[in-house]
MDAnalysis code that builds the backbone (N, CA, C; Angstrom):
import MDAnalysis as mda
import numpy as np

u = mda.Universe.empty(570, n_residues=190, atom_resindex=np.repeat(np.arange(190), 3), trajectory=True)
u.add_TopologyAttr("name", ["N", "CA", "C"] * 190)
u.add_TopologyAttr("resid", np.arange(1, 191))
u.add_TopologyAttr("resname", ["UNK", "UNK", "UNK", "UNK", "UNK", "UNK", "UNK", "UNK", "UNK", "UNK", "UNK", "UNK", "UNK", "UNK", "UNK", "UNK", "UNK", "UNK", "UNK", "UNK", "UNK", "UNK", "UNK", "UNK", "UNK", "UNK", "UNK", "UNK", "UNK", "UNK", "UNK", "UNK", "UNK", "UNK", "UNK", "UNK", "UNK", "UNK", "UNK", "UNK", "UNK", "UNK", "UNK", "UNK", "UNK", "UNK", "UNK", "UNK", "UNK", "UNK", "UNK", "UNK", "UNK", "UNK", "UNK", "UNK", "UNK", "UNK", "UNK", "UNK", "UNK", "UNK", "UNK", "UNK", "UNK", "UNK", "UNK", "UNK", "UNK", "UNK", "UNK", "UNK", "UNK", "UNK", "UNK", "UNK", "UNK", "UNK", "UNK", "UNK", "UNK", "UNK", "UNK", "UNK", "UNK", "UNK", "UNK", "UNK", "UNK", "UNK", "UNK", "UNK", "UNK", "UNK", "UNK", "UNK", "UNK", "UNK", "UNK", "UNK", "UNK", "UNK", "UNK", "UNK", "UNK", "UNK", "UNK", "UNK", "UNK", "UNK", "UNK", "UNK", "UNK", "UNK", "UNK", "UNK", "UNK", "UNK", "UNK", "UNK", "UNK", "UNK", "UNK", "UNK", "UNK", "UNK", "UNK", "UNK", "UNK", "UNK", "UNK", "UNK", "UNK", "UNK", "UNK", "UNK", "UNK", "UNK", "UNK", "UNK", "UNK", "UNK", "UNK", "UNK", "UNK", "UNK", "UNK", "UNK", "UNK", "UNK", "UNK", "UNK", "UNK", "UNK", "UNK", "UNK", "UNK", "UNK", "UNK", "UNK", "UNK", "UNK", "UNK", "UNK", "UNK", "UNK", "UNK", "UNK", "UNK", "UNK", "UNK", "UNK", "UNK", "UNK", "UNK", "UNK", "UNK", "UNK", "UNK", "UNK", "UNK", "UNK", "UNK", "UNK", "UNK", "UNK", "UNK", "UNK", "UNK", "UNK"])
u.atoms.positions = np.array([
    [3.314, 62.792, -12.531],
    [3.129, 63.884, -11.606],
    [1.704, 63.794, -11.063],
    [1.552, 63.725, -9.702],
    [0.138, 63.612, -8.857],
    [-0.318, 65.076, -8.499],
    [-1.462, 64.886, -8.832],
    [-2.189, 66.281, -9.194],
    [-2.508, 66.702, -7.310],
    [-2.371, 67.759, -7.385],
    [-2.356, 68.652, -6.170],
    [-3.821, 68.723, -5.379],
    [-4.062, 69.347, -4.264],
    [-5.058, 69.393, -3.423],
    [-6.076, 70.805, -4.366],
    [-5.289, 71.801, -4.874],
    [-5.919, 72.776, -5.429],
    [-6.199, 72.434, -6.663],
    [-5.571, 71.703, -6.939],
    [-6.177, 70.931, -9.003],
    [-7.186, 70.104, -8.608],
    [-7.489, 69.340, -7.513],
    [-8.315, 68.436, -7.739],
    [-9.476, 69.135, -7.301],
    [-9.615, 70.046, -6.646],
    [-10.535, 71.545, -5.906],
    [-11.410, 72.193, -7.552],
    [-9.820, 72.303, -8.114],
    [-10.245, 72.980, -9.471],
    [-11.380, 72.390, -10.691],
    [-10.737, 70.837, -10.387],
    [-11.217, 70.182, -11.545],
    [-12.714, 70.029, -11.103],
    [-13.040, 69.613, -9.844],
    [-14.350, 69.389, -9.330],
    [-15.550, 70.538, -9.928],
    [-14.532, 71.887, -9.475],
    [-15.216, 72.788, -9.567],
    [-15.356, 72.890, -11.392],
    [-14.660, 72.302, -12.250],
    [-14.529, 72.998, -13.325],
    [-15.710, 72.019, -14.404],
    [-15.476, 70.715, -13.522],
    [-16.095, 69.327, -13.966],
    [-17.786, 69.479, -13.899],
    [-18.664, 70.456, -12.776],
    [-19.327, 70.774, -11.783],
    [-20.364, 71.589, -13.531],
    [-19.426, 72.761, -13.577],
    [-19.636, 74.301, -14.574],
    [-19.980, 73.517, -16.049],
    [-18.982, 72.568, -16.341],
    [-18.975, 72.420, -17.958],
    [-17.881, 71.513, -18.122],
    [-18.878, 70.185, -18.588],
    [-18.028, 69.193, -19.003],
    [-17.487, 68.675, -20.014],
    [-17.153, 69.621, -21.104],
    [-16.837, 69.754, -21.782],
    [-15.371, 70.528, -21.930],
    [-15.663, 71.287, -21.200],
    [-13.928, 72.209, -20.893],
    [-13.186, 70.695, -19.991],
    [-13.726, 70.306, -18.865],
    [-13.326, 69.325, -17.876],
    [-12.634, 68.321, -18.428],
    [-13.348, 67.809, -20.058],
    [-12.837, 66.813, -20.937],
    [-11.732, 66.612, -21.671],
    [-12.288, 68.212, -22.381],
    [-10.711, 68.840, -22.689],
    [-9.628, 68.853, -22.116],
    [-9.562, 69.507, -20.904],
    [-8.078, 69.692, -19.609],
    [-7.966, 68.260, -19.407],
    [-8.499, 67.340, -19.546],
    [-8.671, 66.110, -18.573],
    [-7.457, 65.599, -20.356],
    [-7.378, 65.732, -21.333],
    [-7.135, 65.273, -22.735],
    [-5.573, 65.608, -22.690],
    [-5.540, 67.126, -22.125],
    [-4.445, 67.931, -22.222],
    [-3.092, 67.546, -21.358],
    [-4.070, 67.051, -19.948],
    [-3.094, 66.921, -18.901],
    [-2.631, 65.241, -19.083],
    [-3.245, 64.739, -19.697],
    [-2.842, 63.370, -20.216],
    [-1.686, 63.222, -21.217],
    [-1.828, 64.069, -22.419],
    [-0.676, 64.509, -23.511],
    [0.463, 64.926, -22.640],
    [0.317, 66.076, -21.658],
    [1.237, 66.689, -21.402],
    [2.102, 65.090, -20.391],
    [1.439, 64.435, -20.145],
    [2.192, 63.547, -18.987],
    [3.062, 62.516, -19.865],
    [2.400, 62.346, -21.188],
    [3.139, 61.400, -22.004],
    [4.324, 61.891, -22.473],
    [3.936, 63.233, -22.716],
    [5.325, 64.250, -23.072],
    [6.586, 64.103, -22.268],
    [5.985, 64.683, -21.083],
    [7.159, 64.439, -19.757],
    [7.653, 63.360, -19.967],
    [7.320, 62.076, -19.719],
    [7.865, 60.452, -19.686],
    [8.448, 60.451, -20.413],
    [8.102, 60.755, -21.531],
    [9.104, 61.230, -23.247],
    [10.167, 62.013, -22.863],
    [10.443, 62.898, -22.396],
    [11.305, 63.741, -22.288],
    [12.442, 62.925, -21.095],
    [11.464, 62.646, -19.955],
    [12.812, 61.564, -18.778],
    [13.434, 60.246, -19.447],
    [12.366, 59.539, -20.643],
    [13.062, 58.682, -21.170],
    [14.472, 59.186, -22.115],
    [14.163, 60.353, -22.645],
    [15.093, 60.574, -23.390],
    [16.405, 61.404, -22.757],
    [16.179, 62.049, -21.643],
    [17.366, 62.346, -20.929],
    [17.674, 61.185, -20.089],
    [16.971, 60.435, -20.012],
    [17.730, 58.929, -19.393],
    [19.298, 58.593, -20.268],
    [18.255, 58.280, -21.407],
    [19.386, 57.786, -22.857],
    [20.194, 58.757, -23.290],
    [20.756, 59.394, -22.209],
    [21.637, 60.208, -23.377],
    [22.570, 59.812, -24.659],
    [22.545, 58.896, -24.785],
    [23.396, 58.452, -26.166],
    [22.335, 58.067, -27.801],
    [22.128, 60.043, -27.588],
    [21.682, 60.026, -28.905],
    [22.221, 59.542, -30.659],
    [21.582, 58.723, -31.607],
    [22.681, 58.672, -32.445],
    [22.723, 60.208, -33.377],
    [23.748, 60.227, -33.696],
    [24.346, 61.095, -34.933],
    [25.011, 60.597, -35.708],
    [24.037, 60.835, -36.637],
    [24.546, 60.359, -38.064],
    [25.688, 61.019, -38.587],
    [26.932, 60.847, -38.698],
    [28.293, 61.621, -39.169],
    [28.222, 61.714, -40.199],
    [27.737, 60.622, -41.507],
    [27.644, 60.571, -42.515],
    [26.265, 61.655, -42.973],
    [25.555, 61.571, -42.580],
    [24.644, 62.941, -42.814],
    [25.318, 63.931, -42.872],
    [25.506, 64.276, -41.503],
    [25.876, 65.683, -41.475],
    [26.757, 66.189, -41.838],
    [28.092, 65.123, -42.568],
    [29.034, 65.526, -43.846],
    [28.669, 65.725, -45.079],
    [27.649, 65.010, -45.362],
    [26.702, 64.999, -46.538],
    [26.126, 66.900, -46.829],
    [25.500, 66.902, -45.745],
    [25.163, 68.310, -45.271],
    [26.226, 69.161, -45.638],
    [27.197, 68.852, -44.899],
    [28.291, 69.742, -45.127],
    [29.218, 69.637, -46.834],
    [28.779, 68.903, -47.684],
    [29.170, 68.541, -48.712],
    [30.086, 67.974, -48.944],
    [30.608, 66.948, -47.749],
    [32.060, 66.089, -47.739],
    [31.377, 64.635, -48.014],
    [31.625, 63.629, -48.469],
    [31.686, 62.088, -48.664],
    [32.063, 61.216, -47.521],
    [32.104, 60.266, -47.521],
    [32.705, 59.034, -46.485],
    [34.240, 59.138, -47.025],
    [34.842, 58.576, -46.267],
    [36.401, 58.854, -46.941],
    [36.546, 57.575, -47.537],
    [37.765, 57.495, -48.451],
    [37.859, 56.273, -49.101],
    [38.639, 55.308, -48.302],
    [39.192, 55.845, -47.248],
    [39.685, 54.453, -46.510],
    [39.208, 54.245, -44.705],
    [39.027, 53.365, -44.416],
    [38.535, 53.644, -43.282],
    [40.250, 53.670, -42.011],
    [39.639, 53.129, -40.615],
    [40.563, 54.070, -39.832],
    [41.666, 53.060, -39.723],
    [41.227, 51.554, -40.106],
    [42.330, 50.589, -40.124],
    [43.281, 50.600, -41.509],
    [42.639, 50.999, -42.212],
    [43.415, 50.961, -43.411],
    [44.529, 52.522, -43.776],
    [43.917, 53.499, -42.905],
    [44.906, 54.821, -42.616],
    [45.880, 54.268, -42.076],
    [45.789, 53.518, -41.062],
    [46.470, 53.141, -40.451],
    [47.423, 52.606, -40.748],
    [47.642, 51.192, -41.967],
    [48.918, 50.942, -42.547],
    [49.582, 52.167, -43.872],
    [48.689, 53.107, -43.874],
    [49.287, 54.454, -44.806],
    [50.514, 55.079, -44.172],
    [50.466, 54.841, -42.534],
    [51.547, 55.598, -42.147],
    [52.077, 55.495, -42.021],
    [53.273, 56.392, -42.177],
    [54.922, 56.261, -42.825],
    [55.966, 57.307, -41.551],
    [56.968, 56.765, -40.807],
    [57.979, 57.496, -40.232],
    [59.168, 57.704, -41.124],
    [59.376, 59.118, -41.114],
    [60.737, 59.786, -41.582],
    [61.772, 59.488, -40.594],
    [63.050, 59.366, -40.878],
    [64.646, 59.487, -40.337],
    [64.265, 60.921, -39.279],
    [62.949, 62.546, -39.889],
    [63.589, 63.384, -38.786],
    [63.002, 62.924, -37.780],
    [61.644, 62.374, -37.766],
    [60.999, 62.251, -37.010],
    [61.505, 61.275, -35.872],
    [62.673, 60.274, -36.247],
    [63.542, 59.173, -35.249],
    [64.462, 60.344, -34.510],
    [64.564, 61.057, -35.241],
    [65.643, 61.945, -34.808],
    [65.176, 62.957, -33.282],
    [63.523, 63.399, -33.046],
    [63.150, 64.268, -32.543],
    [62.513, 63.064, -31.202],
    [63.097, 62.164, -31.387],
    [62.347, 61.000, -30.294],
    [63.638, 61.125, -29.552],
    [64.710, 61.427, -29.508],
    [65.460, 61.672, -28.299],
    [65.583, 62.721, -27.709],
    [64.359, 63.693, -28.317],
    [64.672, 65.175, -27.442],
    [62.919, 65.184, -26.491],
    [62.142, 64.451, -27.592],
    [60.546, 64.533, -26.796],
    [59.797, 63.605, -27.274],
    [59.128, 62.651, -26.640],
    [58.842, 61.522, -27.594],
    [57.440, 62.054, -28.103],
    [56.179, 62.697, -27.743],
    [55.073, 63.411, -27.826],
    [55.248, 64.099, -28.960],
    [56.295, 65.323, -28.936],
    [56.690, 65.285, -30.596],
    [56.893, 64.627, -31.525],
    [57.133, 63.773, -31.823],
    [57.368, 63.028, -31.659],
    [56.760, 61.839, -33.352],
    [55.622, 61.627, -31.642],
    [54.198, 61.055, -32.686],
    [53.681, 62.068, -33.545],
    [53.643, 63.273, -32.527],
    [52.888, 64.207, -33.343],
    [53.421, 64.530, -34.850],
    [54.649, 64.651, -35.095],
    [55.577, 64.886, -36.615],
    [54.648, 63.712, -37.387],
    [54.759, 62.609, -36.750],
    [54.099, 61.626, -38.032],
    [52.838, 61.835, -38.001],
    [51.839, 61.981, -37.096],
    [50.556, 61.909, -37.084],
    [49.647, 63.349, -37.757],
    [50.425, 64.425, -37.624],
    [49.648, 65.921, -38.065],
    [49.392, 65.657, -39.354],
    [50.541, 65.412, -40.342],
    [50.293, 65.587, -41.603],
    [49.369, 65.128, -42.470],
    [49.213, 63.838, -41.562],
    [47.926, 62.564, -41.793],
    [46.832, 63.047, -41.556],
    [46.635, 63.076, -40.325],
    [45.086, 63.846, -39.761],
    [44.664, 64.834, -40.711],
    [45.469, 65.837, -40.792],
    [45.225, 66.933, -42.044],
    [44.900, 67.018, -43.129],
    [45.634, 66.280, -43.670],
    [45.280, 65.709, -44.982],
    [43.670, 66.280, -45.252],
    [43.391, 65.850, -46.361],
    [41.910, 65.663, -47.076],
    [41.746, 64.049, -47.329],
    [40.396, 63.945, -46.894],
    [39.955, 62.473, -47.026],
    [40.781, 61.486, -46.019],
    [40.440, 61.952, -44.856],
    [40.595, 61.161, -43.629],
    [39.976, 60.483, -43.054],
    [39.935, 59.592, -42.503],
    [38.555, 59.310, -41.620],
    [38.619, 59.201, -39.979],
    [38.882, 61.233, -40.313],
    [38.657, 61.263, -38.996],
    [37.385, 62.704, -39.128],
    [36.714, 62.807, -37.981],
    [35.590, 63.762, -38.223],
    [35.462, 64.515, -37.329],
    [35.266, 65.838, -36.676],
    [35.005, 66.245, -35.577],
    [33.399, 66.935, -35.814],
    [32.408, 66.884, -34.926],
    [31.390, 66.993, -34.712],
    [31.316, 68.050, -33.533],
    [30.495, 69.103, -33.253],
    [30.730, 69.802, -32.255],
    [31.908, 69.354, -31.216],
    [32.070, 69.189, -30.127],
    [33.376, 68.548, -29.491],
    [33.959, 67.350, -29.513],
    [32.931, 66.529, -30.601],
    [33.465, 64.852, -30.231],
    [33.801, 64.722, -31.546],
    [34.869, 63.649, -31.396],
    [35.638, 63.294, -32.351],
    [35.030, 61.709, -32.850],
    [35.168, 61.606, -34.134],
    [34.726, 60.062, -34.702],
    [35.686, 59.895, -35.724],
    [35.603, 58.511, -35.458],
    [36.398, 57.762, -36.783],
    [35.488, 56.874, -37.558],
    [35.945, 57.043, -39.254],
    [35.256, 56.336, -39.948],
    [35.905, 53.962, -39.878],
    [34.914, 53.388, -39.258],
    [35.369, 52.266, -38.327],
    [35.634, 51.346, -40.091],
    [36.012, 50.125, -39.633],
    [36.088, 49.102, -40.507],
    [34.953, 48.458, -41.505],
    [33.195, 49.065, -40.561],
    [32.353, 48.307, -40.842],
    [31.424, 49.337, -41.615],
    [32.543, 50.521, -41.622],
    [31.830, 51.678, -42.762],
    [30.985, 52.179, -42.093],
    [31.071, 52.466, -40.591],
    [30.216, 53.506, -39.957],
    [31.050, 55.092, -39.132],
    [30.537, 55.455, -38.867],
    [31.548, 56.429, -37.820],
    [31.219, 56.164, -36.244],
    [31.949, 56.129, -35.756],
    [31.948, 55.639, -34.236],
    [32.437, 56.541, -33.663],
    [32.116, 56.979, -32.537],
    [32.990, 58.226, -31.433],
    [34.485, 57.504, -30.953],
    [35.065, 58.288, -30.989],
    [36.603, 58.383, -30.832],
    [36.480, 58.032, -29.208],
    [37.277, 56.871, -28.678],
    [38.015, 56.705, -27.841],
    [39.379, 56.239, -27.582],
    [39.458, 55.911, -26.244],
    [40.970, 55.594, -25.566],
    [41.519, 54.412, -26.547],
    [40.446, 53.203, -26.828],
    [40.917, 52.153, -27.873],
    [41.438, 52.524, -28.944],
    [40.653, 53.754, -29.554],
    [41.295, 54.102, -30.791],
    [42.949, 54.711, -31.104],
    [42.819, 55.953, -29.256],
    [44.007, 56.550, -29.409],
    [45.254, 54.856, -29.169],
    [44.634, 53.886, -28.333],
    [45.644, 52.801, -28.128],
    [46.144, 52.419, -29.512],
    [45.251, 51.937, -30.420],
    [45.294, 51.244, -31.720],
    [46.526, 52.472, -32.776],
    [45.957, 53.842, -32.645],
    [47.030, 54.545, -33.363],
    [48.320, 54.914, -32.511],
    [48.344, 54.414, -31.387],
    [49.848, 54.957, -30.994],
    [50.362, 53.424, -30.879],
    [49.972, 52.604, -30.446],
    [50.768, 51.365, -31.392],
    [51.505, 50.771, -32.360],
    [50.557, 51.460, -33.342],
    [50.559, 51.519, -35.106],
    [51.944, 52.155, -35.371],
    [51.603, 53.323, -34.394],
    [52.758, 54.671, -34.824],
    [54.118, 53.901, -34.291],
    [54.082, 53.350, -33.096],
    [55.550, 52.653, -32.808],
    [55.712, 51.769, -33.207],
    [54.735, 50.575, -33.598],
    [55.708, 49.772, -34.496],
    [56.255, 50.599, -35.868],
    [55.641, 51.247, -36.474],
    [56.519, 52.075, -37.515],
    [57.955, 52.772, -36.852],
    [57.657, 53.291, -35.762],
    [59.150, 53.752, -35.633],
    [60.242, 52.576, -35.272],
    [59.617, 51.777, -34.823],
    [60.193, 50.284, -34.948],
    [61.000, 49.925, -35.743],
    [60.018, 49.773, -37.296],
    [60.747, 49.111, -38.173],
    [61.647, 50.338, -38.765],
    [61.253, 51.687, -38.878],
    [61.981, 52.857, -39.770],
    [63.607, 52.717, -39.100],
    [62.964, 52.533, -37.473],
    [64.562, 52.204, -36.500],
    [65.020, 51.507, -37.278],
    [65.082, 50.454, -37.124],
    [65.761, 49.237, -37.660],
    [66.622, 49.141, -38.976],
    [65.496, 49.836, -39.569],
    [66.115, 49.691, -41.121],
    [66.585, 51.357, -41.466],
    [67.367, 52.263, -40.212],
    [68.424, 53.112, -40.773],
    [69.591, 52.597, -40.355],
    [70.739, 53.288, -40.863],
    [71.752, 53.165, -40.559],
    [72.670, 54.258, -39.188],
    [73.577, 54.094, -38.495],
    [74.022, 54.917, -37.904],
    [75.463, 54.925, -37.418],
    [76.215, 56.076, -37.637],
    [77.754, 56.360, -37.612],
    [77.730, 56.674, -36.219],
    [76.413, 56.532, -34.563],
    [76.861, 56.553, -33.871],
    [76.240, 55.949, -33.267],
    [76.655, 54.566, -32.382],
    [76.073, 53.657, -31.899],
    [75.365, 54.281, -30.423],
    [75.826, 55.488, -29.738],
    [75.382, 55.754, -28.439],
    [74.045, 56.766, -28.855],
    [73.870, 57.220, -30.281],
    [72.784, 57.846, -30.461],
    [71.772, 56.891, -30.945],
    [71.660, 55.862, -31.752],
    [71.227, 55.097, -31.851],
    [70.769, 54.060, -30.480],
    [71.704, 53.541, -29.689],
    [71.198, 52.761, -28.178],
    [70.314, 54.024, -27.631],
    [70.741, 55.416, -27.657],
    [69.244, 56.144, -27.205],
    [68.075, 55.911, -28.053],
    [68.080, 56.112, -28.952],
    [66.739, 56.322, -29.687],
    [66.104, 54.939, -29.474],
    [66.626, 54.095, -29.719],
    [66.010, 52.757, -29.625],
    [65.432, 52.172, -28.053],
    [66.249, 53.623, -27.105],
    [65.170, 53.050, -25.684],
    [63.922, 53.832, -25.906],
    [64.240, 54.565, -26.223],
    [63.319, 55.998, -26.776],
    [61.791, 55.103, -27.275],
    [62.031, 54.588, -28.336],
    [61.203, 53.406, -29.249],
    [60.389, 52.934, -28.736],
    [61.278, 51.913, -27.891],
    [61.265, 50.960, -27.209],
    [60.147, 51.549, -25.789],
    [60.473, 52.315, -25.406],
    [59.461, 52.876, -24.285],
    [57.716, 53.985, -24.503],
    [58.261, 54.659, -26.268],
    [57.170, 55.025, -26.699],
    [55.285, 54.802, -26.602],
    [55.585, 53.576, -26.685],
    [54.321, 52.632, -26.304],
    [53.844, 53.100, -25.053],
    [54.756, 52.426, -24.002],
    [53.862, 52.490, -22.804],
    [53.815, 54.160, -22.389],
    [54.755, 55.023, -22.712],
    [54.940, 56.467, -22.179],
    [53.463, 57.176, -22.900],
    [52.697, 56.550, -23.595],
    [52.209, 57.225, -24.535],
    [50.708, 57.339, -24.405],
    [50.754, 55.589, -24.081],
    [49.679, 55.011, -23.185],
    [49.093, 54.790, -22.411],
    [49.983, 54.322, -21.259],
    [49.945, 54.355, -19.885],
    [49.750, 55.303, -19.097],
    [50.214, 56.248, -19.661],
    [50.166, 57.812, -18.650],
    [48.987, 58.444, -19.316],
    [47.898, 58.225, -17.989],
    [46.919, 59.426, -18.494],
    [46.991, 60.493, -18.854],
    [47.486, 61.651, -18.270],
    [47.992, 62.797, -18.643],
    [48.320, 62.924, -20.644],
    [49.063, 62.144, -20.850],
    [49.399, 61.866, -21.915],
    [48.080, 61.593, -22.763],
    [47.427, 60.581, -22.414],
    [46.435, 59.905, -23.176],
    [45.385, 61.126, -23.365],
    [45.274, 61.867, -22.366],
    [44.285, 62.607, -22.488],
    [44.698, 64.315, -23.419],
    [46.039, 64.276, -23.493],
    [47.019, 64.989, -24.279],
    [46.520, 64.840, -25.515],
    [47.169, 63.820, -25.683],
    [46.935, 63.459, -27.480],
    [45.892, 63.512, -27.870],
    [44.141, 62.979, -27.205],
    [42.932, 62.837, -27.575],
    [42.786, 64.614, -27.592],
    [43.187, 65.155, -27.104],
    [42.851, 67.199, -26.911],
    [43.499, 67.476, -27.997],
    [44.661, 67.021, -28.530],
    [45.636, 67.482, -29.462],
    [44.714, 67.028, -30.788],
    [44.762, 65.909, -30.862],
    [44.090, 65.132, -31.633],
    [42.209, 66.339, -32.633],
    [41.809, 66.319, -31.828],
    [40.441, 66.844, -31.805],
    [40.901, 68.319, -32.257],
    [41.692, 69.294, -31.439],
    [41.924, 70.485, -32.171],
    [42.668, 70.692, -33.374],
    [43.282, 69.590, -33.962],
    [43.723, 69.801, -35.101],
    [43.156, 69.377, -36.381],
    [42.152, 68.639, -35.822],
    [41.145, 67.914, -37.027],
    [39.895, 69.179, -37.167],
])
């Protein structure tokens, strides 16, 4: 910041009286400029870190014992949950995914509005679109194989469910609306 026509009026005059005050302000307005730069550098960077693991610590919770890849082969589809994929597939996921998230000793975290997962490399990382990709993947190949390996006394409910399946992925993914669904869903239930 370039000092004004009336500061430099001031300082003359102040420099003039007592140079000692002059030295001082002259000390002050120097600090204060390093401050500022400090302050634009740091609203430059907005990607402050936060430590998740602190501030669970704080909160008296641990790291969880498994991280977000290894939750990941924990999860298990029920017969109802195949069953509720021909009325809404969003329900869907959600039947398998709530009970999990909920749980105790997850590694999932919410932090004022942002969501983190505890990663592979034993850190917490902010929750994104990769992550929601990686768990709704996960989640259909499970309904995949749970498909596969029931049985069924009616082949035209079964050829539904299995387009049902079969389209889960991309309906889940592909559609923003959706994606941005589940990450909202996701976050208020954790």
């Amino acid at each position: 910041m370039k000092p004004g026509i009336l500061t430099i009026v001031y300082s003359i005059n102040l420099q003039m009286t007592d140079p000692k005050l002059y030295e001082l302000v002259e000390k002050l307005y120097a600090k204060i400029e390093v401050l500022e730069r400090k302050i634009d550098n740091m609203s430059m960077n907005k990607s402050f870190d936060v430590s998740v693991s602190q501030i669970r610590r704080i909160n008296g919770l641990n790291d969880p014992s498994q991280n977000f890849n290894e939750w990941l082969n924990d999860i298990q589809v029920t017969d109802e949950s195949i069953l509720l994929v021909t009325s809404n597939l969003v329900t869907a996921f959600q039947s398998v995914v709530k009970p999990l998230v909920t749980a105790s000793d997850v590694p999932f975290y919410k932090h004022n509005t942002k969501l983190y997962i505890f990663d592979h490399t034993g850190t917490w990382v902010q929750w994104d679109e990769e992550n929601l990709g990686l768990l709704v993947r996960e989640v259909w190949r499970k309904f995949m194989k749970a498909h596969l390996a029931m049985t069924y006394d009616h082949e035209e409910l079964y050829l539904a469910q299995r387009k049902n399946i079969v389209d889960m992925r991309r309906k889940l993914i592909d559609v923003k609306k959706t994606r941005c669904e589940l990450s909202l869903w996701l976050k208020q239930i954790i």
